[in-house]
C-alpha positions in Angstrom: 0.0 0.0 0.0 1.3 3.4 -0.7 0.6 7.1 0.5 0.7 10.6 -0.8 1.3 12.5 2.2 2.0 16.2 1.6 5.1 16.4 -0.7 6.3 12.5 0.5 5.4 9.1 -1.0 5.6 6.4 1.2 5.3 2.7 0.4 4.7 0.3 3.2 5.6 -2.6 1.4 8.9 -1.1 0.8 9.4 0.4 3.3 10.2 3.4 1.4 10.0 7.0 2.0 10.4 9.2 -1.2 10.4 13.0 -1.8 10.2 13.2 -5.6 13.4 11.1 -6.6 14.9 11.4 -3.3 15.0 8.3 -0.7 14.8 9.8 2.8 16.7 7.7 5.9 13.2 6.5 7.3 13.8 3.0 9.1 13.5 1.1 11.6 10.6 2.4 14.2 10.7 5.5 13.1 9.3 4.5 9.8 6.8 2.2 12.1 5.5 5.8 13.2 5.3 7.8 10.1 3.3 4.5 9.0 0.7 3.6 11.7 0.0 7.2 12.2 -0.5 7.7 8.2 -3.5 4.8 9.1 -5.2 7.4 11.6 -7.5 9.7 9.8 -5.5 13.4 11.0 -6.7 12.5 14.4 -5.3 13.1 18.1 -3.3 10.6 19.0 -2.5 10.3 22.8 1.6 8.4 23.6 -0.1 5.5 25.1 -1.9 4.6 22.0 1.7 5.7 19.9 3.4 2.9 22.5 0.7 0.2 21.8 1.0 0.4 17.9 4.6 0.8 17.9 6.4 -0.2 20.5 4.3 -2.9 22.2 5.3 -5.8 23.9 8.3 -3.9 24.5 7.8 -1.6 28.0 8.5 2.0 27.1 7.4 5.7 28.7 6.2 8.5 27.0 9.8 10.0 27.3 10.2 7.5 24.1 7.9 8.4 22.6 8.6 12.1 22.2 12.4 11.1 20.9 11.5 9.1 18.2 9.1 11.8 17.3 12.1 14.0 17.6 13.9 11.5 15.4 11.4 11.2 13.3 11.0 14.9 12.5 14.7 15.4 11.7 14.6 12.1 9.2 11.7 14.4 7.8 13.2 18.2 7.9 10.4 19.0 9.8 10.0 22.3 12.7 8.2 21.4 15.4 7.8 25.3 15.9 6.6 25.2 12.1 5.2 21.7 11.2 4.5 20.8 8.2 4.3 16.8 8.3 3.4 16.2 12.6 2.3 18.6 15.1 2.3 18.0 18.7 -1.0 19.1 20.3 -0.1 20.2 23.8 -1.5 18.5 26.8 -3.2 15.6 24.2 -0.5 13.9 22.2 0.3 14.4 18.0 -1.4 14.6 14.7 -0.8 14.5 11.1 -0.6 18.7 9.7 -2.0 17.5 6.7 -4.8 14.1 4.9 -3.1 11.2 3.7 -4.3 9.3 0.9 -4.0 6.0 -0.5 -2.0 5.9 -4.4 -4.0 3.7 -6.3 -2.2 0.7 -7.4 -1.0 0.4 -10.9 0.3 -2.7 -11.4 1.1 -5.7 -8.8 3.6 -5.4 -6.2 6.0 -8.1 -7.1 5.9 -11.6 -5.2 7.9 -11.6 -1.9 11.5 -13.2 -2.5 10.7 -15.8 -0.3 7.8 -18.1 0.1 7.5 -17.4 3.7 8.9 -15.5 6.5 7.8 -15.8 9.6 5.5 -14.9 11.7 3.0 -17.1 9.8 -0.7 -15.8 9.8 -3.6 -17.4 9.0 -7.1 -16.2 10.2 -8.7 -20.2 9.9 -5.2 -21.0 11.1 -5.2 -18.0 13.9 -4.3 -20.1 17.3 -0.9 -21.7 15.3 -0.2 -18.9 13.7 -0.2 -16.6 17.4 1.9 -19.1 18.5 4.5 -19.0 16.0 5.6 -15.5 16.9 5.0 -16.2 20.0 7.6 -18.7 20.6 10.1 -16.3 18.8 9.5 -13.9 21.4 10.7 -16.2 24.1 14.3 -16.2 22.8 14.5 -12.5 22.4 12.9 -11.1 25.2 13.9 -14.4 27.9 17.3 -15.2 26.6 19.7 -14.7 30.0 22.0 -12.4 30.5 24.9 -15.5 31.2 28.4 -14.8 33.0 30.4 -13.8 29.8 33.4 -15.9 32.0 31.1 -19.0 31.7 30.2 -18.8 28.7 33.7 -18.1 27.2 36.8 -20.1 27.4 37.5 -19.9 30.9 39.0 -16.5 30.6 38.6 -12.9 32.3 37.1 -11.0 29.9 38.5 -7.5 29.1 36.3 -4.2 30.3 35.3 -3.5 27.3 34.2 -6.5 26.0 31.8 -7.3 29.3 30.6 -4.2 28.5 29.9 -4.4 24.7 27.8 -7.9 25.5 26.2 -6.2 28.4 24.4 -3.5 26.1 24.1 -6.4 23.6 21.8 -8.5 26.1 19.7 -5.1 27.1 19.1 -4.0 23.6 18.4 -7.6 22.7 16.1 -8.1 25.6 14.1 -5.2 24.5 13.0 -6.7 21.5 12.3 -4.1 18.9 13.6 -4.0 15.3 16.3 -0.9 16.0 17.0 -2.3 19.1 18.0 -5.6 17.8 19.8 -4.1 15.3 21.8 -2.4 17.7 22.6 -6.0 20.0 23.5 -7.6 16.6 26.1 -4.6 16.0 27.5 -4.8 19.7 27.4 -8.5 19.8 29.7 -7.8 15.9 31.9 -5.7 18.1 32.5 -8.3 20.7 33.5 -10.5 18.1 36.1 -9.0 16.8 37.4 -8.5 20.4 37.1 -12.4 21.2 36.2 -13.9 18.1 35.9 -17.6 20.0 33.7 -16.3 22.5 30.7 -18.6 22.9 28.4 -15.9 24.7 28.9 -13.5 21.3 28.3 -16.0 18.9 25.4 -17.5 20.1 24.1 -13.7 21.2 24.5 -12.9 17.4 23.0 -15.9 16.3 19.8 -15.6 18.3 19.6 -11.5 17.2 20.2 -12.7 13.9 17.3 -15.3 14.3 15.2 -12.6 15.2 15.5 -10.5 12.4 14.0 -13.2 10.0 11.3 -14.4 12.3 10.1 -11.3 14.1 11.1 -8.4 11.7 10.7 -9.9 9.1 14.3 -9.7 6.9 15.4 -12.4 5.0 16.8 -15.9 5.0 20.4 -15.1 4.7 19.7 -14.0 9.1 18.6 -17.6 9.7 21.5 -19.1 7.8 24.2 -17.0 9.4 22.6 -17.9 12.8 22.6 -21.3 11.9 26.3 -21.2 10.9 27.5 -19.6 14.1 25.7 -22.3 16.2 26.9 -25.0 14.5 30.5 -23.3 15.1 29.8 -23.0 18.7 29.0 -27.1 18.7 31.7 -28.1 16.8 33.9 -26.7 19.8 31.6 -27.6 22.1 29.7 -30.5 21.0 27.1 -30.5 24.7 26.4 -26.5 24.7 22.5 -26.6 25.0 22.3 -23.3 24.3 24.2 -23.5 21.0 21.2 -26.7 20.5 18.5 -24.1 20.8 19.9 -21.3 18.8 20.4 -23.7 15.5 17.1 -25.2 16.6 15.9 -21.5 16.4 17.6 -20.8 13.2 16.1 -23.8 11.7 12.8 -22.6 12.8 12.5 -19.4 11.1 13.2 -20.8 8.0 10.2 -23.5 8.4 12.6 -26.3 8.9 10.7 -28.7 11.0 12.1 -31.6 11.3 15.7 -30.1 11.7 14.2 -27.5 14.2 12.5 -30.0 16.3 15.5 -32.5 16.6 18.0 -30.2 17.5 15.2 -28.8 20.3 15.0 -32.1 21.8 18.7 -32.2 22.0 18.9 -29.3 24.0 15.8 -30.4 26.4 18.3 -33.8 26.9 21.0 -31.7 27.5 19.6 -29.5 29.8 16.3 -30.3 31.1 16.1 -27.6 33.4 17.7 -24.5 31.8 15.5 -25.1 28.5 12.4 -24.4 29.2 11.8 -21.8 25.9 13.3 -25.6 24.1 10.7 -27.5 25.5 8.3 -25.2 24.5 9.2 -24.2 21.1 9.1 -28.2 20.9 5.6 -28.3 22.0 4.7 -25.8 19.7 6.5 -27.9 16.3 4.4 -30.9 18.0 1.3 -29.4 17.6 1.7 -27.8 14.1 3.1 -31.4 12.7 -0.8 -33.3 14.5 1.8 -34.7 17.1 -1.4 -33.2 20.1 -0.7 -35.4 23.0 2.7 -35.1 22.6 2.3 -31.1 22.2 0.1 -31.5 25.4 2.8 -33.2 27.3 5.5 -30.6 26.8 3.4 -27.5 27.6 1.9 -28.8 30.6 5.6 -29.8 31.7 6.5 -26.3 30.6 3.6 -24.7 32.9 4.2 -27.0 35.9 7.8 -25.0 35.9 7.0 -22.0 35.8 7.9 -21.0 32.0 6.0 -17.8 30.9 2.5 -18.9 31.4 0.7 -16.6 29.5 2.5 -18.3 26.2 2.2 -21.3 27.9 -1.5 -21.2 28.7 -1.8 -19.6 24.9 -0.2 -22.8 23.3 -2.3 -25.2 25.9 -5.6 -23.2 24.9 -5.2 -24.6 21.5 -4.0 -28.1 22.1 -7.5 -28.8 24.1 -9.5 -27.0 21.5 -8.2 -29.3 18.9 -8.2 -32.3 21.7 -12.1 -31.5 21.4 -12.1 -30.2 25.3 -12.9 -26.6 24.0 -14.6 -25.4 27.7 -11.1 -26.1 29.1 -9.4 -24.2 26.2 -12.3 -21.8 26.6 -11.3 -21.2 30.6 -7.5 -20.8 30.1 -7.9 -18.8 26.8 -10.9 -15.9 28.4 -8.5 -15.7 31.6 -5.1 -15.3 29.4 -7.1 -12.4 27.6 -8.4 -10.8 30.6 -5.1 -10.4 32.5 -2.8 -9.6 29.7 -4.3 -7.3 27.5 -1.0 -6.4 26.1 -0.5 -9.2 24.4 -1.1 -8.6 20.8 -1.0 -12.8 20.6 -4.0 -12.8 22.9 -5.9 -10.2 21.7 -5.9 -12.2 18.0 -6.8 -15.4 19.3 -9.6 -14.9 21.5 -12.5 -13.9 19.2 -11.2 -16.2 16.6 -11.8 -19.2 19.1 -15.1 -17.7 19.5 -15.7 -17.7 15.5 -14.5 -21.3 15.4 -17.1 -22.5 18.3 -19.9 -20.8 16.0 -20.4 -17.8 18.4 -20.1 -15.3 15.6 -21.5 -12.0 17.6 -19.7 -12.8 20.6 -16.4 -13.2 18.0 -17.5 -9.8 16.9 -17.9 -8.0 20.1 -14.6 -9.2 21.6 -12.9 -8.2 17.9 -14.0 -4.7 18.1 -12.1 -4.7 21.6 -8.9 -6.5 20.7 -8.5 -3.9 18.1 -8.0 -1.4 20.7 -5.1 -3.6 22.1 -1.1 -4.0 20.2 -2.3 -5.6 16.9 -0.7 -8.9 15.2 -1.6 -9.1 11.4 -3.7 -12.3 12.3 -6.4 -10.0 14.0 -6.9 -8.3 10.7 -7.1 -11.1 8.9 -9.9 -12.2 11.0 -11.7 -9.6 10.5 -11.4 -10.3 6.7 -12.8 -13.4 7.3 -15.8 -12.1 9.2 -16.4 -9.5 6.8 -16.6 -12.2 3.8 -18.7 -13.9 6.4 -20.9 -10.7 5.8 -20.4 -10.7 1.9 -18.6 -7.6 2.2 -15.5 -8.5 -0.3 -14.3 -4.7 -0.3 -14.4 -4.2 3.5 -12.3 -7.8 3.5 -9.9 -6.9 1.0 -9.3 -3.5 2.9 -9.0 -5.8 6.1 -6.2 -8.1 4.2 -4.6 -5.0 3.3 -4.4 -3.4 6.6 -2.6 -6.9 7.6 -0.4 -6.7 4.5 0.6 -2.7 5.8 1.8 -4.4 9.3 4.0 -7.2 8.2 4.6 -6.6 4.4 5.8 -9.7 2.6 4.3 -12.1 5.6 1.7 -14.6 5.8 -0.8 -15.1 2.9 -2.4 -11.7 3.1 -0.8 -10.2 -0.3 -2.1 -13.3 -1.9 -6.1 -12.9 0.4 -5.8 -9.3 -0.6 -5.4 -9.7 -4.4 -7.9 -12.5 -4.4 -11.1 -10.3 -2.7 -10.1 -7.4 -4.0 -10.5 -8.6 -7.4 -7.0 -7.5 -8.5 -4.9 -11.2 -8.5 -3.0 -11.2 -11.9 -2.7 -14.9 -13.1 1.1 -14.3 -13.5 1.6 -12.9 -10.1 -0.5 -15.8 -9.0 1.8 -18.5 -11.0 5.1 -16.8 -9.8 3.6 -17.6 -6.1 2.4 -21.0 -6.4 6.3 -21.9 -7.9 7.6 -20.1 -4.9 5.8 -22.2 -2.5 6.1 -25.2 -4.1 9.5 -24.5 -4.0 9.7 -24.0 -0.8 8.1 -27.0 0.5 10.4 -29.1 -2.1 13.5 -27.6 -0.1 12.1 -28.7 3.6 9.4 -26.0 5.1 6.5 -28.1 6.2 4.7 -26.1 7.5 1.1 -26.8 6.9 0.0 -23.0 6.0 2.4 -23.2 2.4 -0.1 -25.8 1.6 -3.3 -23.5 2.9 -1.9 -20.7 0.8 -1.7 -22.7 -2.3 -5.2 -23.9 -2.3 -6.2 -20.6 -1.5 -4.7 -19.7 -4.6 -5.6 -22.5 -6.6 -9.3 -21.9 -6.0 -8.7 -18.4 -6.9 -7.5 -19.6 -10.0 -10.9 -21.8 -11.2 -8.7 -25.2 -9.9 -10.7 -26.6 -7.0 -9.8 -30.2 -7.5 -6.2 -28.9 -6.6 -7.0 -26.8 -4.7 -8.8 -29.7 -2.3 -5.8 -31.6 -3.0 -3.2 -29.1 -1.9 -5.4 -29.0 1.8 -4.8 -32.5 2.0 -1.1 -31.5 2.0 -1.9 -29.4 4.8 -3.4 -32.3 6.6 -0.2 -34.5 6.0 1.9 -32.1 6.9 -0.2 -32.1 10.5 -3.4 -29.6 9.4 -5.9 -30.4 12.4 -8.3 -27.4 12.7 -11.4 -29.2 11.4 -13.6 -26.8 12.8 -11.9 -24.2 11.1 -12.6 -25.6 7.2 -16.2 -26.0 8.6 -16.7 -22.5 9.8 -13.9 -20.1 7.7 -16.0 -18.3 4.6 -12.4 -18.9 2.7 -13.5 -22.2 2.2 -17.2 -21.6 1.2 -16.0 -22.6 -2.5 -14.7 -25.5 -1.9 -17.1 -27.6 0.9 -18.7 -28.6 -2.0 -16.4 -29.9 -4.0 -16.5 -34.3 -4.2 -13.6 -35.7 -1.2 -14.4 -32.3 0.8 -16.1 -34.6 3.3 -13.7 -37.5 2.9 -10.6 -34.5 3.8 -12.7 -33.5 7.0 -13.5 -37.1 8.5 -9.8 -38.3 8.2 -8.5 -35.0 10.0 -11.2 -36.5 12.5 -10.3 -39.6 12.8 -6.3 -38.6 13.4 -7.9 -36.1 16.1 -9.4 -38.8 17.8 -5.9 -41.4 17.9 -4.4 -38.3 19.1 -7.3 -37.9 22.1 -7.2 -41.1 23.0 -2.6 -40.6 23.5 -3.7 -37.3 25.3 -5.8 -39.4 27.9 -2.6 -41.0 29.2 -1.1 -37.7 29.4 0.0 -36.7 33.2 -2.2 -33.4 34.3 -4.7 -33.4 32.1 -7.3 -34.4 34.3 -6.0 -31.6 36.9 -5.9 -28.9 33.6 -9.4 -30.1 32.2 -11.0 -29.3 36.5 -8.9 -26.2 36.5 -11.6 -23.4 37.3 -14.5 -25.9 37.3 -16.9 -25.2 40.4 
């Protein structure tokens, strides 16, 4: 999507800034400003709103706030004493001096580079697709700050190398693009210092991690993460640690199998210390149909303590699938009413209510979450209640704003093409070989297939596109009562093996059931809250 906004042109999917021919140096959060305030009609907008768009889960003060304004206005040229672009409105917060308004497109944006980069979204897919980013968080925002001694070779570290890994941990804890920019830089610069150092190479690889998986740049992150971990083993062939980062690495790039070995390898190694490992397993469990197993692992990871809010988040979804949806229903209510600032949250909880048919309830609690931190997913939703409505145009614009807050992720280029009436057969080809391609070179996750038959079906090929949802379902595709209620599948519920698809998604629901049974706290998890 792209804006005229005064004398500017700014392209979210870009990320671009331009004045004529000129490129201005917009990045980072800054340009995360400039765009979610272009999205606000020339209204007030008060700091604790800016820090929920923007900055959100990260815990910032208004003090912030007016910086990267500050920032912001010099990237610009802008006088606060004589705006032209943002004026601050005293006592109230800032506003937009002049109307922005939306360049119609011309031609098709060109398909992503890659078939996927996580965080996956998909609105019939919404509870998996929270939990993906998620689990990326954990790595970010829990990773400890280690003794650099312990983690080294055994050797005193110089001054200013404790300190360069010290600001390398803080800014990575924070968790926002700029600020792990700035830990992958410091943890660069403690490199060079002690380039065998265990602490800065597995620092840089997680950062590095990050970048593909929560902001969104490109493989070459995840591969450069992977190869420092695998450096860090090959000197130390038992560092847990190192385990998880390549297990991390592996993840972003949709490499299941590889991520979920080298996760139980670090659970082995270290039982205790890897709780995020066991579950980020949990998690790959549950998107491959592995339920009891994926049951197992969380409700180990809750009984010691490991971020329950995720924790209760990933459970939520395993019982709903189970079939024990008043259990999910209990943990899933709770998790939204204590943590309202979890953008994760806010998504799922009126798309569980959509999936158990309670479509006004899933409506109410949607026009709430979207006064909480948003996740694309939540948009995406409510492109799939709008079709619900028949309203194409209101989902397209949905898809879109989706598209505008992770450009390049998810399926919502491909959703927002396709209701929008605008999907060019060539584009459409160009992203069918992509994802084929993708799951040719190892990313099994389920939603590549979900994509494609959206696409297919887009394209007049229902038999294929029933075909490529079957993939989904060998891959481990297990939300049956999201291809019953999701109007993105209206077209196709029709179509001859529809039926067949659903009852053998049942009957591997039910084998995994009837594993979960045997599963230690369940009975304890399925009482919990029960009067």
């Amino acid at each position: 999507m792209r804006y005229d906004f005064v004398d500017l042109t700014i392209d979210l999917g870009t990320r671009q800034v331009l004045r004529g021919e000129q490129l201005l140096d917009i990045q980072g959060l800054s340009f995360d400003l400039l765009a979610w305030l272009l999205q606000q009609p020339q209204r007030v907008v008060t700091p604790t709103e800016l820090i929920e768009a923007v900055w959100a889960p990260a815990v910032v003060n208004d003090e912030t706030v007016t910086q990267r304004v500050k920032l912001l206005r010099q990237a610009l040229g802008d006088d606060s004493r004589q705006p032209r672009y943002l004026r601050t409105v005293r006592g109230r917060g800032y506003q937009l001096c002049a109307a922005a308004t939306v360049i119609a497109a011309t031609r098709e944006s060109p398909v992503p580079r890659t078939a996927h980069r996580r965080p996956r979204a998909w609105p019939a897919w919404l509870g998996a697709a929270v939990l993906a980013l998620a689990v990326m968080a954990w790595f970010t925002l829990r990773t400890p700050v280690e003794s650099v001694d312990s983690l080294g070779h055994g050797q005193a570290a110089p001054d200013e190398f404790s300190a360069l890994m010290e600001r390398a941990h803080h800014y990575a804890s924070i968790g926002q693009r700029d600020d792990t920019l700035r830990a992958i830089d410091l943890f660069r610069q403690a490199l060079a210092l002690q380039p065998t150092s265990t602490a800065a190479r597995l620092g840089l690889s997680f950062t590095s991690s990050a970048m593909m998986c929560a902001h969104n740049d490109g493989a070459t992150r995840a591969e450069e993460a992977e190869r420092l971990a695998s450096a860090v083993l090959a000197d130390e062939p038992d560092n847990a640690r190192a385990f998880a980062a390549r297990a991390y690495a592996a993840d972003c790039r949709g490499l299941i199998e590889a991520a979920m070995a080298d996760y139980a390898r670090a659970i082995a190694l270290d039982p205790v210390g890897r709780l995020d490992s066991l579950a980020s397993l949990a998690h790959l469990q549950a998107i491959r149909g592995e339920l009891a197993l994926a049951l197992a692992g969380n409700l180990r990871a809750r009984a010691s303590g490991h971020d329950l809010r995720l924790v209760d988040l990933q459970l939520s979804h395993n019982l709903e699938l189970l079939g024990y949806p008043a259990a999910a229903e209990r943990l899933l209510q709770r998790s939204y009413q204590l943590h309202p600032d979890s953008a994760f949250i806010a998504a799922a909880w009126p798309a569980f209510l959509f999936r158990q048919g309670r479509i006004e309830q899933a409506r109410a609690t949607l026009t709430q979450s979207v006064q909480r931190p948003q996740h694309p997913s939540l948009w995406l939703f409510a492109g799939e209640l709008a079709l619900l409505d028949g309203d194409r145009a209101a989902a397209a614009a949905a898809f879109a704003r989706a598209e505008s807050l992770k450009p390049g992720s998810g399926p919502a280029p491909s959703l927002r093409r396709i209701y929008a009436g605008s999907l060019d057969r060539d584009w459409a080809t160009q992203r069918l070989q992509q994802l084929h391609e993708a799951t040719a070179a190892g990313d099994r996750w389920p939603d590549n297939w979900l994509e494609i038959a959206q696409l297919q079906l887009a394209l007049g090929q229902p038999a294929e596109a029933l075909a490529a949802l079957d993939q989904a379902r060998q891959a481990g595709y297990r939300d049956r009562l999201a291809l019953t209620q999701s109007p993105l599948w209206q077209d196709l519920r029709q179509q001859p093996g529809y039926t067949e698809l659903l009852e053998r998604i049942a009957t591997a629901i039910a084998t995994e059931r009837e594993r979960a049974r045997e599963v230690p706290g369940l009975a304890e998890l399925l009482a919990e809250g029960v009067h």
